[in-house]
C-alpha positions in Angstrom: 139.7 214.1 -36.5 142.3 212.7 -38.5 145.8 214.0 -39.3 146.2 212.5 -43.0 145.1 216.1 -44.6 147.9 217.8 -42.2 150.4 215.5 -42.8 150.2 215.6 -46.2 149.9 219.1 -46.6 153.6 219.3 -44.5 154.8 217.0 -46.5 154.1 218.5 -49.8 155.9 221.6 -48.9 158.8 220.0 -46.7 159.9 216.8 -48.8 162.5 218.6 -51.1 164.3 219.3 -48.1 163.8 215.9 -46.1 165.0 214.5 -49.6 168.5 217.0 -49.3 168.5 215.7 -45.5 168.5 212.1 -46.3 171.2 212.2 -49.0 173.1 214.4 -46.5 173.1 211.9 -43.5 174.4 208.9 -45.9 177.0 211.1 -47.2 177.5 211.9 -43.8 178.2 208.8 -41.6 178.4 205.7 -44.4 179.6 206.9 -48.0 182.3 209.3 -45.5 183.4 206.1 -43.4 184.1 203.7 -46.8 186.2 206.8 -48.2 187.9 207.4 -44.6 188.9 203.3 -44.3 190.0 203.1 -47.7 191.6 206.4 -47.4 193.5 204.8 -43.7 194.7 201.6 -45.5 196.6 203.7 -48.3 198.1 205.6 -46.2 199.6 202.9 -44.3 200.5 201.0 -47.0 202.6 204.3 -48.1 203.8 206.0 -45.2 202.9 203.7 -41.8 205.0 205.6 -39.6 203.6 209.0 -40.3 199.7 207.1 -40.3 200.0 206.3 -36.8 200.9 209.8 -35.8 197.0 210.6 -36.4 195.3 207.8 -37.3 193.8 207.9 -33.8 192.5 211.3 -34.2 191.2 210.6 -38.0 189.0 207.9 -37.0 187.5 209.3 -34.2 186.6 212.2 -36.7 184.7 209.8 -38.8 182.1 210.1 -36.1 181.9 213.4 -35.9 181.4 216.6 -37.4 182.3 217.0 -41.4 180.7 219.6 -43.8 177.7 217.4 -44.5 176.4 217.6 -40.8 176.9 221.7 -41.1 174.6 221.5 -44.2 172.3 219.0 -42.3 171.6 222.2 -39.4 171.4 224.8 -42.2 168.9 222.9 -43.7 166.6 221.9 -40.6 166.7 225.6 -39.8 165.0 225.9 -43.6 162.4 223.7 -43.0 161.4 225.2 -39.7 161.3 228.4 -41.4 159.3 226.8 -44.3 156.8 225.5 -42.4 156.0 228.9 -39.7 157.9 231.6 -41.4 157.0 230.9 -44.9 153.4 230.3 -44.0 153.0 234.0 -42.5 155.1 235.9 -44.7 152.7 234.4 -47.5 149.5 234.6 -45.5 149.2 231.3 -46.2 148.7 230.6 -42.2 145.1 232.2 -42.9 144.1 229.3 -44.8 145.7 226.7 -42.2 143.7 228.2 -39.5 140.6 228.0 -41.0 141.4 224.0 -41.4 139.5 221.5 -38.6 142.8 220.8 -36.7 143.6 222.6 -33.5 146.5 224.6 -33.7 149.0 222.5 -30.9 148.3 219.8 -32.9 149.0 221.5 -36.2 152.6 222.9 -34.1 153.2 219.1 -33.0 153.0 217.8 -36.7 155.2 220.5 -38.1 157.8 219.5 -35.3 157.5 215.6 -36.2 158.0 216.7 -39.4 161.8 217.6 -38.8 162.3 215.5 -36.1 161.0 212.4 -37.0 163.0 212.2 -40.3 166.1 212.9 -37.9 165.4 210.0 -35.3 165.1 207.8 -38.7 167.9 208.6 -40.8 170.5 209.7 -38.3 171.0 206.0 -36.1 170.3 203.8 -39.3 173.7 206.0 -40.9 175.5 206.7 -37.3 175.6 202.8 -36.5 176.2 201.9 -40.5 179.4 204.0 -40.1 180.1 202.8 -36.7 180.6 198.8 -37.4 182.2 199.7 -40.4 185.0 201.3 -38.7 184.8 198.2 -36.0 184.8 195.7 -38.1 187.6 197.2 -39.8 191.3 197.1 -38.7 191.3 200.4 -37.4 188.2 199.7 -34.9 190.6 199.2 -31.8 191.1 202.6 -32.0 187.4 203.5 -31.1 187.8 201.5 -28.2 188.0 204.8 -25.7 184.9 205.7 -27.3 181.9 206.8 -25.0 179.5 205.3 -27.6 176.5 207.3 -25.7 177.7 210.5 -25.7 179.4 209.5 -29.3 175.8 208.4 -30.3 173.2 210.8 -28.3 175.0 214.1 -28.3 175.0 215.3 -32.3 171.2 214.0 -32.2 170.5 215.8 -29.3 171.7 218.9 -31.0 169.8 218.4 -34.3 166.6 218.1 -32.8 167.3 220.8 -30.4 168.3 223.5 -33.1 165.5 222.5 -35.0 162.9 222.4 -32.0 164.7 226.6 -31.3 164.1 227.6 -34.5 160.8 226.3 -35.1 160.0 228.3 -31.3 161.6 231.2 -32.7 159.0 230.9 -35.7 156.2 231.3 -32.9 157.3 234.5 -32.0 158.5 236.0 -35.2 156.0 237.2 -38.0 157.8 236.6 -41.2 160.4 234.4 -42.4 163.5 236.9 -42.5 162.7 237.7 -38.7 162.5 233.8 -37.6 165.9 233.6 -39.7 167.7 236.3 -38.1 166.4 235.9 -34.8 167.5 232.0 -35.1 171.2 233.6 -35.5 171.1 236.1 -33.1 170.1 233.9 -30.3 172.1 231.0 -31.1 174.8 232.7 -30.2 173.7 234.9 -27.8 174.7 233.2 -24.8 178.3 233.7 -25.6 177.8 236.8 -27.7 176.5 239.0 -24.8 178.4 238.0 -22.1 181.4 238.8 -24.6 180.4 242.0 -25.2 179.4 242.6 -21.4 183.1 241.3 -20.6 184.6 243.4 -23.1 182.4 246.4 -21.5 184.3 245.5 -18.0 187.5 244.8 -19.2 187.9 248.6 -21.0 185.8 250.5 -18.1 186.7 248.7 -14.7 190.0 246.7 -16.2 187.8 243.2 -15.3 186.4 241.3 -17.6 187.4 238.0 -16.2 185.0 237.0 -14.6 182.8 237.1 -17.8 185.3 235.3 -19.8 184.9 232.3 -17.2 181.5 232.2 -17.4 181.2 232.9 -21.3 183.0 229.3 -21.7 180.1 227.5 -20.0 177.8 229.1 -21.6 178.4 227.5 -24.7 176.9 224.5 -23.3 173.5 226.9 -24.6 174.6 226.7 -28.1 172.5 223.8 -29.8 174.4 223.6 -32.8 177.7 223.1 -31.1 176.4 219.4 -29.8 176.5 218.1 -33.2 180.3 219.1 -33.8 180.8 216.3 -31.2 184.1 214.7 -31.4 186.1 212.3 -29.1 189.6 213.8 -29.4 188.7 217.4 -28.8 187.1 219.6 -26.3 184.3 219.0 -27.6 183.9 215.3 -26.5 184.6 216.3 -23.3 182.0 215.1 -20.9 182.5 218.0 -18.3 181.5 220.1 -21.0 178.8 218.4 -23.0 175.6 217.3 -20.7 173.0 214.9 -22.5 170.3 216.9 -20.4 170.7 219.8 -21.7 169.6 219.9 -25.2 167.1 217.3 -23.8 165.8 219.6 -21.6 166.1 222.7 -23.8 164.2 220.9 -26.6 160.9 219.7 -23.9 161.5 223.3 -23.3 161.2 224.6 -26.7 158.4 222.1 -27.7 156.3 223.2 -24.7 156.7 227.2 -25.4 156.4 226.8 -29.0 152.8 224.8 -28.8 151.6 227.3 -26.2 152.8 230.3 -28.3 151.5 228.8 -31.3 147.9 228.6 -29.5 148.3 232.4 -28.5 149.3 233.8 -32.2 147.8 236.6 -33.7 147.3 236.4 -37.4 146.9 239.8 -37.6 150.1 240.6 -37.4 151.6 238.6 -39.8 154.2 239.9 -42.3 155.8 242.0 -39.1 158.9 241.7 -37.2 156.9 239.9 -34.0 154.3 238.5 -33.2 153.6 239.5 -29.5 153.8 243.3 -29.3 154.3 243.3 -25.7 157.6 242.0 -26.7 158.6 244.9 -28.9 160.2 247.1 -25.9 162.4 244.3 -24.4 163.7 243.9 -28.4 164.4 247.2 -28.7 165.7 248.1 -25.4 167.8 244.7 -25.9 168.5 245.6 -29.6 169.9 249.0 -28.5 172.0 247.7 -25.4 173.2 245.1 -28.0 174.5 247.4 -30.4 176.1 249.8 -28.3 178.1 247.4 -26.9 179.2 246.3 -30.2 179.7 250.1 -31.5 181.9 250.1 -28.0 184.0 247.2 -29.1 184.6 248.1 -33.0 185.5 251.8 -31.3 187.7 250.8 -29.0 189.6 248.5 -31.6 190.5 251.1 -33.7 193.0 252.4 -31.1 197.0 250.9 -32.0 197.7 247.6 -29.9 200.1 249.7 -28.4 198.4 252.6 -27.0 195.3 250.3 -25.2 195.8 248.8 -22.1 193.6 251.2 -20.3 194.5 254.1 -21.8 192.1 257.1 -21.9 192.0 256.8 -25.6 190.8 253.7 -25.7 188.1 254.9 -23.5 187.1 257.8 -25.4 186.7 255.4 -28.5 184.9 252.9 -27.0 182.3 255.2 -26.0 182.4 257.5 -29.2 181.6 253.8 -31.0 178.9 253.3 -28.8 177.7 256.6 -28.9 177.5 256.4 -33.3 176.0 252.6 -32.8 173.2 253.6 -30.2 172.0 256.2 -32.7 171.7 254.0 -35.5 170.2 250.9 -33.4 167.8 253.5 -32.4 167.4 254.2 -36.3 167.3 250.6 -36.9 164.1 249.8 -34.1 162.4 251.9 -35.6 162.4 250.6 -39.3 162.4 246.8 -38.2 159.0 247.3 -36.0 157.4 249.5 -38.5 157.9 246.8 -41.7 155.5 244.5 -42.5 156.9 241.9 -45.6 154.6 239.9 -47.1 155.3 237.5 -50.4 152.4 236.5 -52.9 152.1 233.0 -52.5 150.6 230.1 -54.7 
């Protein structure tokens, strides 16, 4: 059967935002590199010795990330949670159902929806920018450039946040969950072994092994690929690999359709989906917090007096102790909820 009734049902309630998305990508790469070259040539013409100090580094940034690409990845995470969260928080999802579409096919056109607009919009304004800056007198300076990774990597990460969030929407039965869950996993790669490190580091006096690994684990953090830029860390190729937000999105897109195909309607308006998965949250949840309480607790104590001392120790687990008891609190409000919004 054909998709024309799917598609434009998606589109009706995703085009304000592919609208904000478009805007944001030429305000992004093009209208930003015109403004950076004119911006270059004055200051040469005023204060040349000073320019070439960090002209290098300024027009490497023109490729990378500026407050119009941070806007870009708040807003795909919106319209993933507009198309799955929004629909089950509204009950809206009843009515999709009951459309002639099978529901991996529904899941694929809400994911083209995001990602197609990106594959568009973001070369047509990444290679604008790009032979403006070459063509200019300051292109010699890109000339270091790995165009691929310059190229690949921030698209990689935009399809790859939105691909998570959108398999985070699978799992999650209301919009505020699929948002908050987004977050929390984001950064939890980094954010747990943190805490686990920190854990070590007060108890045992060894948390450095955790800290080590912590590093590479932000190579799990899809957002961080499309903060991409030549002169930093970030552009480092021992640290950035093409594969994996490729991988992680085929990943996502995979577990997401199957998950879609295994929802139960039922339980829209709650915190998940998938009630087998509501003792690993909580058990996780609690874990989560305490180590957190532990942390907060133990950074109350003066600089001065830490360093293994017992009272660091007796506040780390007195924070713990106050943070397991209201995670515990917490659980059992979150899996208890059910929000549900009156929809048009």
């Amino acid at each position: 059967m054909s998709v024309k009734g799917l598609l434009r049902k998606e589109w009706k309630q995703s085009r304000a935002i592919l609208f904000l998305i478009t805007l944001l990508f030429l305000f992004h790469f093009p209208i930003r590199a015109m403004v950076s070259i004119e911006n270059w040539r004055e200051e040469v013409r005023s204060a040349p010795a000073e320019a070439m100090n960090y002209l290098q580094w300024s027009v490497h940034s023109a490729l990378g990330m500026s407050v119009f690409s941070l806007v870009i990845i708040v807003l795909l995470v919106t319209l993933a949670v507009q198309l799955i969260g929004s629909e089950r928080s509204t009950r809206r999802q009843d009515f999709a159902f009951a459309l002639p579409y099978r529901r991996r096919t529904m899941f694929l056109v809400k994911w083209l929806m995001g990602v197609v607009p990106v594959l568009v919009l973001y070369p047509i304004t990444f290679l604008s920018a790009y032979f403006m800056i070459v063509s200019s007198e300051f292109g010699f300076h890109l000339d270091g450039v790995n165009f691929l990774e310059a190229f690949m990597l921030p698209l990689l990460g935009f399809i790859a946040t939105y691909s998570f969030t959108l398999f985070i929407g699978t799992i999650t039965g209301e919009m505020i969950s699929q948002i908050a869950l987004t977050f929390i996993f984001t950064i939890f790669p980094v954010g747990i072994l943190v805490l686990v490190g920190y854990f070590f580091e007060v108890n045992f006096n060894n948390g450095y092994f955790f800290g080590r690994i912590s590093e590479e684990a932000s190579r799990f953090i899809w957002p961080i690929y499309t903060v991409y830029n030549p002169t930093s860390a970030m552009g480092d190729g021992e640290f950035m690999n093409l594969w994996i937000p490729l991988a992680a999105t085929l990943l996502f897109v995979g577990a997401g359709q199957w998950l879609y195909e295994q929802n139960h309607s039922e339980f829209n308006g709650e915190f998940l989906i998938f009630k087998q998965l509501e003792p690993i949250f909580r058990a996780g949840i609690i874990v989560c917090f305490a180590l957190l309480g532990g942390m907060i607790g133990s950074g109350l104590v003066p600089w001065s007096l830490k360093n293994g001392s017992i009272l660091e120790l007796v506040f780390y687990w007195v924070g713990a102790a106050i943070f397991t008891y209201l995670s515990i609190l917490l659980t059992k409000r979150l899996f208890s909820m059910n929000i549900t919004i009156k929809g048009k």
